[in-house]
C-alpha positions as CSV (number, residue, x, y, z in Angstrom):
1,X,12.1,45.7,49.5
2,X,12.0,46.5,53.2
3,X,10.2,48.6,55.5
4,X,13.3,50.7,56.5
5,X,14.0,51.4,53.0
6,X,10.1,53.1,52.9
7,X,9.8,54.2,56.5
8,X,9.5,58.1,57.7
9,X,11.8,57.8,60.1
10,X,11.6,61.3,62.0
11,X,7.7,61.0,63.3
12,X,6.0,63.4,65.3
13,X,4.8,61.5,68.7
14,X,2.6,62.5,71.5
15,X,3.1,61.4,75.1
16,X,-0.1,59.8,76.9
17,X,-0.7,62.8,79.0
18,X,-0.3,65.2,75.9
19,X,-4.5,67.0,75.7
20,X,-6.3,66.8,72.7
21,X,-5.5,70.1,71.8
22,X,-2.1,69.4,71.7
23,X,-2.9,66.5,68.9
24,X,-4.9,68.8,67.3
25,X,-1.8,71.3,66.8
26,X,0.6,68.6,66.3
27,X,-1.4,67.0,63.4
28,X,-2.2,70.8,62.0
29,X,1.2,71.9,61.7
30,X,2.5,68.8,60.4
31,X,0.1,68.2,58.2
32,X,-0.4,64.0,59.0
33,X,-3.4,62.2,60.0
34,X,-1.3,59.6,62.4
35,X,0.7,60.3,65.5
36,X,2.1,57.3,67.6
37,X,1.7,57.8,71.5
38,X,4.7,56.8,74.1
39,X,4.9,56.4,77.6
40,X,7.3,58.1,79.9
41,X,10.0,55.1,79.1
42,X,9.4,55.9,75.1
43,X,7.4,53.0,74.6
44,X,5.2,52.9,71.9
45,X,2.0,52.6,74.3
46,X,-1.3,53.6,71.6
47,X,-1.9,55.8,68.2
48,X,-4.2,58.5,67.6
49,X,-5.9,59.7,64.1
50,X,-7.2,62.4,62.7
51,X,-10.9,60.6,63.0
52,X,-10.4,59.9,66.5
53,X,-9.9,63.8,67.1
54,X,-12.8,64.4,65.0
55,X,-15.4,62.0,66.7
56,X,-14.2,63.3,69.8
57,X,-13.9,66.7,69.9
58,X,-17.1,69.0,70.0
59,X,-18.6,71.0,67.5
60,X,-19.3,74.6,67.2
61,X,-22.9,74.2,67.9
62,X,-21.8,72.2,71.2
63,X,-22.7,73.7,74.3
64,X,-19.8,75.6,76.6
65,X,-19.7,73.2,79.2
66,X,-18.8,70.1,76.9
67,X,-15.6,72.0,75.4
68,X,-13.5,71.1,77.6
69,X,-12.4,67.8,76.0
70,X,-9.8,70.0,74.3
71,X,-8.1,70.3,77.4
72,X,-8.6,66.1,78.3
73,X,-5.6,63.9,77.9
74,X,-5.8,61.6,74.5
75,X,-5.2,58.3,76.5
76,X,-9.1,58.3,76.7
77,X,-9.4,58.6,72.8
78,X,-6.2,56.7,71.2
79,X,-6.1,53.2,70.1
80,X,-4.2,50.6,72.0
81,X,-1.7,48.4,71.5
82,X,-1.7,49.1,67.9
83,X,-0.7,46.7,64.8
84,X,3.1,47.3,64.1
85,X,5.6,46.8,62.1
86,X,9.9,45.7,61.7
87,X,12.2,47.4,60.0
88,X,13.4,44.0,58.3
89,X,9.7,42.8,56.9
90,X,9.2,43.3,53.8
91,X,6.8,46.0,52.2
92,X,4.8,43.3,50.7
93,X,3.8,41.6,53.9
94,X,3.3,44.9,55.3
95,X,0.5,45.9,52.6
96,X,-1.1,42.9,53.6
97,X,-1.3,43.7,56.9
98,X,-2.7,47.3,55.7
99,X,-5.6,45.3,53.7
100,X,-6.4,42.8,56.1
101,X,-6.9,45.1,59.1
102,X,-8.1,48.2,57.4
103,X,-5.5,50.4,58.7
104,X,-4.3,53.5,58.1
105,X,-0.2,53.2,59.5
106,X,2.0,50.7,60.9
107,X,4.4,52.2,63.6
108,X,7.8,50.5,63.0
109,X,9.2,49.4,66.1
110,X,12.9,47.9,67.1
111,X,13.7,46.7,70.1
112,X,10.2,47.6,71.6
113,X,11.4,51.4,70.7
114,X,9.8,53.2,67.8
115,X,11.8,54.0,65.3
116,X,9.7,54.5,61.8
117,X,6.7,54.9,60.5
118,X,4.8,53.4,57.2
119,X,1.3,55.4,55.9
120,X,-1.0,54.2,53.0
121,X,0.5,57.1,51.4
122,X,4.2,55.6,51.6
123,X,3.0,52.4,50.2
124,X,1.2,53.9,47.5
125,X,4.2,55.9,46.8
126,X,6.4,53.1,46.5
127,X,3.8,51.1,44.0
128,X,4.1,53.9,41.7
129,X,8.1,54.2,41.7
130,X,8.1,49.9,41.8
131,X,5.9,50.3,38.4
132,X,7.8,52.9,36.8
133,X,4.1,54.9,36.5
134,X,6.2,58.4,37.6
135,X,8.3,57.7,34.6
136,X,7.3,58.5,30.9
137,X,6.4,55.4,28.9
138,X,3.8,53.0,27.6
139,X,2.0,50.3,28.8
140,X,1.1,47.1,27.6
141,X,-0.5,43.7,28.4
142,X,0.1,40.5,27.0
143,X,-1.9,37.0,27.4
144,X,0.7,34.1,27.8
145,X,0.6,30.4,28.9
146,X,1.4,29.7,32.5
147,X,4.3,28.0,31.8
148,X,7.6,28.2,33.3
149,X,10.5,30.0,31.2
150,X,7.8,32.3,29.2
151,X,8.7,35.9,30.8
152,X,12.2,35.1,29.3
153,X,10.3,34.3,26.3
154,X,8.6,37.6,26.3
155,X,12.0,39.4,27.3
156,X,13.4,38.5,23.9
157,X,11.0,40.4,21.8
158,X,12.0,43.5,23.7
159,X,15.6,42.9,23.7
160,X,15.6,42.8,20.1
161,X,13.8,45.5,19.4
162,X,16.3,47.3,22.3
163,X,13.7,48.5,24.7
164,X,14.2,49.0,27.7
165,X,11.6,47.6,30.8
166,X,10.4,49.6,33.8
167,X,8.8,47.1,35.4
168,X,6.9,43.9,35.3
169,X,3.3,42.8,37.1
170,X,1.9,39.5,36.8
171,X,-1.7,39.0,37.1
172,X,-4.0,35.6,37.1
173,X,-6.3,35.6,34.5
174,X,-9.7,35.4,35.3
175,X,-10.6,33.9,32.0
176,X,-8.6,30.8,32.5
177,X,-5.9,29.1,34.8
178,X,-4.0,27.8,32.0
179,X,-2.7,31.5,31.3
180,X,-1.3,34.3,33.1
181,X,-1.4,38.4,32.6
182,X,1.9,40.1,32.0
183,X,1.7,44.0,32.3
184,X,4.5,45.6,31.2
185,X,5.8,49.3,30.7
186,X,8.2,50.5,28.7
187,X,10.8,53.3,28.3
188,X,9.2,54.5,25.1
189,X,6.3,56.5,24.1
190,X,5.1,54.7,20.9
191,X,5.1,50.8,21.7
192,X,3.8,50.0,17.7
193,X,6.7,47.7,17.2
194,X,7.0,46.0,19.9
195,X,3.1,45.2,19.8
196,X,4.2,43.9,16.5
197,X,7.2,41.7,17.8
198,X,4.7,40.3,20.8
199,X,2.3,39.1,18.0
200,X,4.6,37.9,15.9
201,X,6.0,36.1,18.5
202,X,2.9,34.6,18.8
203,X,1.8,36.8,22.0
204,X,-1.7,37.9,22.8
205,X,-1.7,41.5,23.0
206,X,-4.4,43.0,25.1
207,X,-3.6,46.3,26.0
208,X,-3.0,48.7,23.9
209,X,-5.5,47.4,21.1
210,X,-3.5,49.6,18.0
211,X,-6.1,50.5,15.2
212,X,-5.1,48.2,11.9
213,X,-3.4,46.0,13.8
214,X,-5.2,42.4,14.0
215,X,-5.8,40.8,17.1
């Protein structure tokens, strides 16, 4: 999947001269905690969070005098030349970039223009619809050798029993190298018989352990 397929493409922006206060009623009426910052040629120059309006601004027990950062321009506060994105990477890549860095949105630009703009909130989003979580069913997690050809292996015990597969993760195991973790949910609300198939099969299942069932 690609960024332009997760991307909020209509993003709220602030200009470099635009005063705190203005990012404060931006962010406010919006409702987001990122706002990219361009230059007079539209150029994504900077980005400014919620935290950097909050370390900045003063508090109520903060002499007159002091308030008037409020009416200061946010090019003293925002972050420069910030981490961005393309709209043709892929979403994977992109979390990586989220981890790595510790950041909290990539600004997707084209053709040095912004265009988009991908929050931890998006990506989260699109880890639950990618594992079917928004979707009622059952989950379950199966030891197998890592060996090529065994998710089709696995596949057949849920074909027979005609059940139909949200999605697929695959996990190392920290117990051994030699096998792998499948998790797997399912369109159905009572996986009993396919927890039978898997062990008949000769499949580990971890997850769900069913009561009566040996392991």
């Amino acid at each position: 999947m690609l960024i332009e397929e997760i991307m909020v493409r209509d993003v709220h922006t602030l200009q470099e001269t635009s005063t705190v206060r203005e990012a404060l009623d931006v962010m406010r009426k919006h409702r987001i905690r990122h706002t990219p910052i361009l230059n007079d040629e539209n150029t994504l120059v900077g980005i400014i969070t919620d935290r950097d309006l909050k370390e900045a601004i003063p508090s109520t027990f903060t002499p007159g005098e002091h308030k008037n950062i409020y009416e200061s321009t946010i090019d003293a506060i925002m972050t420069r030349n910030p981490i961005v994105g393309h709209p043709m990477d892929f979403v994977e890549e992109s979390a990586l970039l989220f981890y790595e860095n510790q950041i909290g949105c990539l600004p997707v630009v084209s053709n040095q223009k912004l265009i988009g703009i991908v929050t931890e909130t998006d990506l989260l989003y699109n880890y639950i619809e990618l594992t079917g979580a928004n979707q009622p069913g059952s989950q379950i997690e199966v030891r197998v050798p890592n060996i090529p050809g065994i998710l089709f292996e696995v596949s057949k015990v849920f074909h027979d029993h005609q059940t139909n597969v949200l999605s697929v993760l695959v996990y190392p195991d920290k117990e051994s190298t030699e096998t792998k973790i499948l998790v797997i949910r399912i369109k159905t609300m009572n996986p009993l018989h396919i927890i039978e198939g898997l062990r008949a099969s000769g499949f580990e299942v971890l997850w769900p352990n069913v009561p009566g069932i040996d392991v």
